[in-house]
LUMTOR-71432 format. One record per residue (C-alpha): residue in one letter; chain; z, x, y; residue number from 0. Coordinates in steps of 0.001 Angstrom, whole numbers, plus 500000, padded with zeros to 6 digits. Last residue first. Layout:
% residues N
- A / A / Z / X / Y / NUM;
...
//
This chain:
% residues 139
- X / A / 515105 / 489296 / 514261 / 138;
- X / A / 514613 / 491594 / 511924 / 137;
- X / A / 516999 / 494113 / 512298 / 136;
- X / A / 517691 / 497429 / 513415 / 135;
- X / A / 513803 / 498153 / 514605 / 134;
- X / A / 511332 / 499567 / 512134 / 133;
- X / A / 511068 / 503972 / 512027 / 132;
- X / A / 508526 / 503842 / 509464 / 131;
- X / A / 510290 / 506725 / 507749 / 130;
- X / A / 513879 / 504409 / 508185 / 129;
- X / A / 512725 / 500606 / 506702 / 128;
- X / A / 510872 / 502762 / 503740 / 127;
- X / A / 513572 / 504359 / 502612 / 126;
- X / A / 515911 / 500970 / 502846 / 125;
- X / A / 512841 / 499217 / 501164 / 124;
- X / A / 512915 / 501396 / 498166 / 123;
- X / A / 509412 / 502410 / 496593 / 122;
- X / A / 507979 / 503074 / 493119 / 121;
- X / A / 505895 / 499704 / 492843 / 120;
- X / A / 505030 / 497053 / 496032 / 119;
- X / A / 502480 / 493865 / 494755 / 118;
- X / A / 501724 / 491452 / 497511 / 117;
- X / A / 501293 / 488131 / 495334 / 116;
- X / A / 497872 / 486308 / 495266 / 115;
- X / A / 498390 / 485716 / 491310 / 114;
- X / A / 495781 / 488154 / 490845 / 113;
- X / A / 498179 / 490298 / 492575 / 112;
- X / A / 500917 / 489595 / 490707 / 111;
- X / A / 499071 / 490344 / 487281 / 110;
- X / A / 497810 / 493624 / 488608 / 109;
- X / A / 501015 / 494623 / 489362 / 108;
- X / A / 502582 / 493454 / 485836 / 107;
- X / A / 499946 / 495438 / 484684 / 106;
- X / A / 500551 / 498139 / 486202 / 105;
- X / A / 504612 / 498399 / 485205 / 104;
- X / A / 506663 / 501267 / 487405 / 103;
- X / A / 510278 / 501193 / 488448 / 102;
- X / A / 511551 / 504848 / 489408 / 101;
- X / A / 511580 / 503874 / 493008 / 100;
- X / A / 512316 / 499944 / 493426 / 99;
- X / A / 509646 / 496985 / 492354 / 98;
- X / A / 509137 / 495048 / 494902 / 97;
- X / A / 507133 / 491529 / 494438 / 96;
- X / A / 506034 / 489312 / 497310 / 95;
- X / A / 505097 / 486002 / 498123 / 94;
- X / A / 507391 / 484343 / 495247 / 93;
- X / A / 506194 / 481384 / 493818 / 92;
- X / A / 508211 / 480649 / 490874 / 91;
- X / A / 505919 / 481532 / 488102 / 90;
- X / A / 504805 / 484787 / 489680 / 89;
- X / A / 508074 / 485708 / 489962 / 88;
- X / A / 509147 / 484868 / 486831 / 87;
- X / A / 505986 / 486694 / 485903 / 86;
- X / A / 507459 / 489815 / 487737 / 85;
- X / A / 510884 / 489151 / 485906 / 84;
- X / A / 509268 / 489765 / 482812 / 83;
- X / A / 507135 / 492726 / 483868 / 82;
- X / A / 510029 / 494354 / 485263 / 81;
- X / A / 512108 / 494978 / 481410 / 80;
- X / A / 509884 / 497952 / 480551 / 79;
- X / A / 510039 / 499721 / 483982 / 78;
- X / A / 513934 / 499144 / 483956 / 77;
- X / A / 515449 / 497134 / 486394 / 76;
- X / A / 516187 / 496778 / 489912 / 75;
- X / A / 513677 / 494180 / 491388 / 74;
- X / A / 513510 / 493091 / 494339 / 73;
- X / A / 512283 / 489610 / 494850 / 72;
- X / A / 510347 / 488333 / 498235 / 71;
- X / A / 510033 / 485401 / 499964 / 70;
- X / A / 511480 / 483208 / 497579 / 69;
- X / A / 513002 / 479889 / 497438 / 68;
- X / A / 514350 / 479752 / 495442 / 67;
- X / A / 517329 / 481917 / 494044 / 66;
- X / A / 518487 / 480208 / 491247 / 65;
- X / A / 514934 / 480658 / 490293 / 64;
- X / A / 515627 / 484209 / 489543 / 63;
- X / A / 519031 / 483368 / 487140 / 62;
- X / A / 522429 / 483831 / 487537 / 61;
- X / A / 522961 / 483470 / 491150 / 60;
- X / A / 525073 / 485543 / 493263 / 59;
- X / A / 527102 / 484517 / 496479 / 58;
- X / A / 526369 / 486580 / 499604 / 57;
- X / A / 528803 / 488497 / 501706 / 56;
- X / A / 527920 / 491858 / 500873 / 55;
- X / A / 527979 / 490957 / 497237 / 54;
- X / A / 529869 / 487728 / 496188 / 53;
- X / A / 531180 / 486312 / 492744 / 52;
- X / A / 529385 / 483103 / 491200 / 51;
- X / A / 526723 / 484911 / 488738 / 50;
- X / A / 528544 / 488414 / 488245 / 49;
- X / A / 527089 / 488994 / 485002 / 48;
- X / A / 523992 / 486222 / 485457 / 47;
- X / A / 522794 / 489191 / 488096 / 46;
- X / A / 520774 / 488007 / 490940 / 45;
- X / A / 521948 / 488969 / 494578 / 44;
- X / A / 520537 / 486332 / 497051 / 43;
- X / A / 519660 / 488080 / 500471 / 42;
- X / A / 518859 / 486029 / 503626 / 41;
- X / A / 517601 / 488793 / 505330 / 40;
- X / A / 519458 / 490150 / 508804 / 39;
- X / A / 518901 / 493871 / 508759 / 38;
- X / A / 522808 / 493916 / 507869 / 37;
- X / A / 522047 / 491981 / 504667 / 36;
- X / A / 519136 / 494413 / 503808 / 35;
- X / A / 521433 / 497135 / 503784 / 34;
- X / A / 524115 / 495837 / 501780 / 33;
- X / A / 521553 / 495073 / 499185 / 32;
- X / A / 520203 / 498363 / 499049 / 31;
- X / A / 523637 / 499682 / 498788 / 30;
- X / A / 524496 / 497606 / 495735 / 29;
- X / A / 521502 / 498595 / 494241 / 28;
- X / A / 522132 / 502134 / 494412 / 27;
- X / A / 525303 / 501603 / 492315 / 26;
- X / A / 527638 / 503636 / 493471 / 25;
- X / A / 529588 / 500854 / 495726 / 24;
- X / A / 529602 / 498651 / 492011 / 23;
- X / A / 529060 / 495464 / 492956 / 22;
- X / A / 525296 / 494921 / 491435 / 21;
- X / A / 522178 / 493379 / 492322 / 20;
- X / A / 519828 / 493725 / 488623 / 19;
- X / A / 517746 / 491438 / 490937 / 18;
- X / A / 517588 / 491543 / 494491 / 17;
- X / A / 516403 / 488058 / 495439 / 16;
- X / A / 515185 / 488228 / 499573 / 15;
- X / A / 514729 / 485540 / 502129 / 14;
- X / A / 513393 / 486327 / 505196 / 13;
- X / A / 509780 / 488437 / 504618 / 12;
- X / A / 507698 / 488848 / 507809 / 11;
- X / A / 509090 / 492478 / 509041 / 10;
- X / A / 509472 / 494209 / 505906 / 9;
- X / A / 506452 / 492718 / 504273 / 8;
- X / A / 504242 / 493586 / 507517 / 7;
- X / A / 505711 / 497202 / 507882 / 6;
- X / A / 504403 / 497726 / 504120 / 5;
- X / A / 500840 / 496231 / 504403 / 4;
- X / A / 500744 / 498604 / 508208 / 3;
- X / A / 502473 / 501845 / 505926 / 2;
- X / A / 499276 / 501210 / 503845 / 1;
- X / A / 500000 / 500000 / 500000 / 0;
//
């Protein structure tokens, strides 16, 4: 994706479902999450472990669609377990798809974007939000 495809997502997307969120402060998910609460998404943590406790603020959900509607999902998981939730995705209507560094699945990709989903693999949104240098929130 072009730094202009990724500055759009970042700046147009308001509701977020992090899944694999978790509440461990090590966890980089949990600090992903924190920061895309304090840019001002509407962030739903998804883990059915923690389903009814609170990260940063915001109750999680169980399940993906749980979560609805969706803007975008971030996904924490393994590369072999993302093409699942990417057809949840898909299935639920989500605009966009993130897959976080380290996550990688093609044809899960090419299935989103046949879908008319924007596709992101390998990337973090917090590094991204800082080398593009976008304001402190969204609004």
């Amino acid at each position: 994706m072009t730094d202009d495809e990724i500055r759009d997502i970042l700046m147009t997307t308001r509701r977020i479902a992090v899944v694999g969120a978790s509440e461990k402060p090590d966890r980089p998910s949990f600090g992903v999450t924190g920061f895309l609460v304090d840019r001002g998404y509407n962030v739903v943590p998804v883990n059915p472990g923690l389903a009814g406790r609170q990260i940063h603020g915001s109750l999680v959900a169980a399940r993906l669609e749980e979560a609805q509607p969706l803007d975008m999902v971030d996904v924490f998981r393994r590369s072999e377990d993302a093409g699942a939730v990417v057809d949840e995705a898909i299935r639920l209507g989500a605009r966009t798809v993130w897959l976080q560094l380290g996550v990688i699945d093609d044809a899960a990709g090419a299935r989103a974007r046949a879908a008319g989903l924007r596709f992101v693999q390998d990337r973090c949104p917090v590094i991204e939000w800082r080398r593009l240098g976008l304001p402190p929130n969204i609004a």
